[in-house]
C-alpha positions in Angstrom: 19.6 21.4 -1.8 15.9 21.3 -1.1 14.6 20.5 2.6 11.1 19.3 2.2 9.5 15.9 2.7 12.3 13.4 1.5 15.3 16.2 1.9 14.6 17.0 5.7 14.4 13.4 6.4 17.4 12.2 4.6 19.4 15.2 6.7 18.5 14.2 9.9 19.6 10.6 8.8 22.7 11.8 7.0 23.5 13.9 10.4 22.5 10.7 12.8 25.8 9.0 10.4 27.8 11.5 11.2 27.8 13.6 8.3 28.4 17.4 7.9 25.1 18.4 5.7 24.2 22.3 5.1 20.4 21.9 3.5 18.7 24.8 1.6 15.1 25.8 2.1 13.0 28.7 0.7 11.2 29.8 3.5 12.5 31.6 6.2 10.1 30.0 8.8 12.0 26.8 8.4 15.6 28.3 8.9 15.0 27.4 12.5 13.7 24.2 11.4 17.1 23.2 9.9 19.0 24.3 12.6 17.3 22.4 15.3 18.2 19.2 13.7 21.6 20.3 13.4 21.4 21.1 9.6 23.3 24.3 8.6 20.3 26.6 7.4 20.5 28.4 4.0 17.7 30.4 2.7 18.3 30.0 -1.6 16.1 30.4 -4.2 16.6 29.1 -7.9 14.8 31.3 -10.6 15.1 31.4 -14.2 17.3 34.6 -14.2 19.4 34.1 -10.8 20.6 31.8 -8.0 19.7 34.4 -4.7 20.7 34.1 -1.6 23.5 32.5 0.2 25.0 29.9 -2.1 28.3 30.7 -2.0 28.6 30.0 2.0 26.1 26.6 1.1 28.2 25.0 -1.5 31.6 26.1 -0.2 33.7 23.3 1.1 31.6 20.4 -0.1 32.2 17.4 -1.8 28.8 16.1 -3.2 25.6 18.0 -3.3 22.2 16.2 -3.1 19.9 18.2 -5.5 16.5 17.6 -4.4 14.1 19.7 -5.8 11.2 19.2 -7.8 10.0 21.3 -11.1 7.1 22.6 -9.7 5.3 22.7 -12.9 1.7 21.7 -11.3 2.2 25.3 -9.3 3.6 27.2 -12.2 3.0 25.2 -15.6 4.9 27.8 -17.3 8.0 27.4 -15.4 11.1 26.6 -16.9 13.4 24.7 -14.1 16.0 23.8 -16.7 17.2 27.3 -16.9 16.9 27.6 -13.3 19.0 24.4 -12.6 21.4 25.8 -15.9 21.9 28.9 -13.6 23.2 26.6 -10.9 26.1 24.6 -13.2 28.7 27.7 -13.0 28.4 27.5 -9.2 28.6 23.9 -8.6 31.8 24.0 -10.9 33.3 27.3 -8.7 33.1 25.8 -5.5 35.0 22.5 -6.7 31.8 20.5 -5.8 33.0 16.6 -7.0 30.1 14.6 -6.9 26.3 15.8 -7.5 23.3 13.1 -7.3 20.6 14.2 -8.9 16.9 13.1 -7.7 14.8 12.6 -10.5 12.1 10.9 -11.1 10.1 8.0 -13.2 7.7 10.1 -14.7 10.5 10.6 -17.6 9.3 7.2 -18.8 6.0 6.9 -20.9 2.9 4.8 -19.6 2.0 2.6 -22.6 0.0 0.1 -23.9 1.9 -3.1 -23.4 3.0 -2.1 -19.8 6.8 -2.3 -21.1 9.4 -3.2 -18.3 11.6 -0.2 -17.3 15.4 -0.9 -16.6 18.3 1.6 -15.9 18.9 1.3 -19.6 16.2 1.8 -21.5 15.7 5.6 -22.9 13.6 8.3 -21.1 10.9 9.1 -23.8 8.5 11.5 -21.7 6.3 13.7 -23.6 4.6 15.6 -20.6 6.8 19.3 -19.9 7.8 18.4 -16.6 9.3 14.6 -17.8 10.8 16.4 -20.6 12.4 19.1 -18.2 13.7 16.4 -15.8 15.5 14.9 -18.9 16.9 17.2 -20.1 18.4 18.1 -16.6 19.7 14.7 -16.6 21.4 15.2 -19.6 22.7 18.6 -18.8 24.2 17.4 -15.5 26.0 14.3 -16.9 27.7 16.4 -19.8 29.8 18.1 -17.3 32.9 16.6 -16.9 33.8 18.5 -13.9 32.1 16.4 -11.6 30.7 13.1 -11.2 27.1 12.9 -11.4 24.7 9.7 -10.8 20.9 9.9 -11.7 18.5 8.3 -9.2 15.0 8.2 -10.4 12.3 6.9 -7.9 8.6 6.0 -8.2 5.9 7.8 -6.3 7.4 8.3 -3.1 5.2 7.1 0.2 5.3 8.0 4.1 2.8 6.2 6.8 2.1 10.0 7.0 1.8 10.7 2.8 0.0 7.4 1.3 -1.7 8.2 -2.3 -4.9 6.1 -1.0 -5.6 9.2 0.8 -5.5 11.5 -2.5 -7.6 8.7 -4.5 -10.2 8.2 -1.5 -13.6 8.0 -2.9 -12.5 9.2 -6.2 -14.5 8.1 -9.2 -13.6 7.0 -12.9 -9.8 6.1 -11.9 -8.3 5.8 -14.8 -5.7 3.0 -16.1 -6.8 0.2 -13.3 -4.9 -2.1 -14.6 -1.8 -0.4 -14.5 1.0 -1.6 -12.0 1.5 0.6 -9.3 5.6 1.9 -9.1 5.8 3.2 -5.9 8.6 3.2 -3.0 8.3 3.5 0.8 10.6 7.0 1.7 12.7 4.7 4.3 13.7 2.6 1.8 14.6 6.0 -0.8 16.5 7.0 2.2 18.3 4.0 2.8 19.4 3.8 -1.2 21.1 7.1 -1.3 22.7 6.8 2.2 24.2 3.3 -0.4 25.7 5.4 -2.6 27.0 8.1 -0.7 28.9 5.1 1.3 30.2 3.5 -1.7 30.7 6.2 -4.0 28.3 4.9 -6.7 29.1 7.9 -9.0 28.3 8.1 -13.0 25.3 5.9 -12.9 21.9 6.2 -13.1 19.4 4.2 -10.9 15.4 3.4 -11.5 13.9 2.8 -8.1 10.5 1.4 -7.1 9.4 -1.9 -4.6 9.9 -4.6 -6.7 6.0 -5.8 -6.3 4.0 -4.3 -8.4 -0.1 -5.2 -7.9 -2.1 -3.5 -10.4 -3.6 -0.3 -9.2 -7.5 -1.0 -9.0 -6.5 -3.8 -6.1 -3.7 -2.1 -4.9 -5.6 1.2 -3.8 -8.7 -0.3 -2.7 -7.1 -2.6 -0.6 -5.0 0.3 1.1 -8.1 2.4 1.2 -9.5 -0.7 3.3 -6.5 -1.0 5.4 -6.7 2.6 6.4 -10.8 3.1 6.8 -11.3 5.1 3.8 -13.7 5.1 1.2 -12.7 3.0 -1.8 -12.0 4.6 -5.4 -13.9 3.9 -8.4 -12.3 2.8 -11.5 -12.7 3.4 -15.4 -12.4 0.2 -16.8 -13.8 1.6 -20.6 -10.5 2.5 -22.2 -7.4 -0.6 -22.0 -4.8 0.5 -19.3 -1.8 2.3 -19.7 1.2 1.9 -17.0 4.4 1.0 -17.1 6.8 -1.6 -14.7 10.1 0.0 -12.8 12.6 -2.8 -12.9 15.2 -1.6 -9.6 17.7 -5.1 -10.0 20.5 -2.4 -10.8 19.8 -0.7 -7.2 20.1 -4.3 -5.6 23.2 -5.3 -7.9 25.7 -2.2 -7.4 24.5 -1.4 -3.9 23.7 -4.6 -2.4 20.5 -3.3 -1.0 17.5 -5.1 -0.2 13.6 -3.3 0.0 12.7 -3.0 3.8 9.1 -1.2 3.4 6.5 -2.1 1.1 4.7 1.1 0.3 
C-alpha cells in the first residue's frame, strides 16, 4: 500500500523474487505504471472519513500487507492520518490479512542535547504532530491481535537519484552541524524488508540507519563536493541537537549486513 519512491522499487524487487504483489497508488496516471512492472494496479485513497476505491479486490487473498505511506503533514499540516489509517483496521481484519509491516520512521525519536543513542528499545518520545501521529499508529497497529505486525523505522531514506546534498546545496545557517547524520541508502531499506518477509520476522520493531554516522556539517559538504554542488553553510551559535540510530537489532535477527553507504 503506497507505490511511490521506496514502494515502487521494493515491488519490482518483490516481483523479480517471485512474489505475487498488488500495490496501491492514488493517481490514475500511474495505474499503467504498476502494471507494466507486473504489479496488480489499484487506485485507493485513505481519508479521514473513508477507505475509496478498490480495497476489497487489493487486500483480498493476501497474507501480509506492506503499508507504506507517509503522513503527509508538510502538504496538509492539519491532516489527521491516524484516523485515516484507523479507517483501514476493520478491513485488514475482514480480509484475514496475517502479517502487516508497518514503515515508519525515526523522526518519532527526539533530537537532544547529549546526542543519546537510539536502540529498538528505547521509547518514541516525539513532540512534533507528525512523530506523534506515527506513534500512535504504531501503537494502534500492534494492539490488534488479529494479525502480526512488525514496526520498521528507517532514517532519511537516499537514492543516487534523491541525495539530501541536493536539498541543502548552498543553503545558509544549517542548523545543528554537529549533529550525526542517520541516513540509509534505499537498496539497503530494500534489502531489510525483502529479510523479513523471508524469515518471517513478525512482532518486532526495527530502527534502521548505516551504522556510520559523520556529523552533518562534514558529512554534507563533503557530498556536496563529491557531486559539484555548492556547499552549505552552517550555524554553529546554538550547541547541536541530533540524535544516533543504533540498527545492531536489524543485523542480529536478520543477519544482514549494510551494502550502500548513503
Amino acid at each position: 500500500m503506497g507505490c511511490g519512491w521506496l514502494g515502487l522499487s521494493l515491488a519490482k524487487e518483490l516481483i523479480k523474487d517471485n512474489y505475487t504483489v498488488n500495490g496501491t497508488t492514488t493517481t490514475k496516471e500511474k495505474l499503467q505504471v504498476l502494471e507494466t512492472h507486473h504489479i496488480n494496479p489499484f487506485l485507493i485513497t485513505l481519508s479521514e472519513t473513508a477507505v475509496l476505491g478498490s480495497y476489497s479486490e487489493f487486500l483480498t487473498g493476501s497474507d501480509t500487507l506492506i503499508i507504506n505511506i507517509p503522513p503527509g503533514l508538510r502538504k496538509d499540516p492539519t491532516k489527521n492520518h491516524v484516523a485515516e489509517l484507523r479507517l483501514l483496521m476493520p478491513q485488514i481484519e475482514a480480509h484475514a490479512i496475517k502479517n502487516v509491516l508497518y514503515i515508519s520512521s525515526t523522526s518519532v525519536f527526539e533530537n537532544e542535547d547529549d546526542i543519546p543513542v537510539i536502540t529498538a528499545a528505547t521509547t518514541p518520545n516525539a513532540t512534533s504532530d507528525s512523530g506523534k501521529q506515527l506513534i500512535e499508529i504504531e501503537h494502534m497497529l500492534q494492539a490488534n491481535s488479529n494479525f502480526n505486525t512488525t514496526i520498521l523505522r528507517f532514517g532519511g531514506l537516499v537514492g543516487d537519484e534523491r541525495h539530501p546534498a541536493k536539498f541543502l546545496s548552498g543553503k545558509t545557517h544549517v542548523s545543528d552541524p554537529e549533529a550525526p547524520v542517520n541516513l540509509i541508502h534505499k537498496t539497503d531499506a530494500i534489502g531489510i524488508i525483502m529479510a523479513i518477509l523471508k524469515n518471517g520476522l513478525w512482532n518486532v520493531v526495527l530502527n534502521a540507519a548505516y551504522p556510520a554516522h559523520p556529523n552533518k556539517k562534514d558529512y554534507y559538504i563533503e557530498q556536496c563536493e563529491r557531486k559539484n554542488l555548492t556547499p552549505p553553510s552552517f550555524n554553529g551559535v546554538e550547541k547541536s541537537k541530533g540524535k544516533i540510530i543504533e540498527s545492531k537489532l536489524v543485523v542480529q535477527l536478520l543477519n544482514y549486513s549494510f551494502k550502500v553507504a548513503p
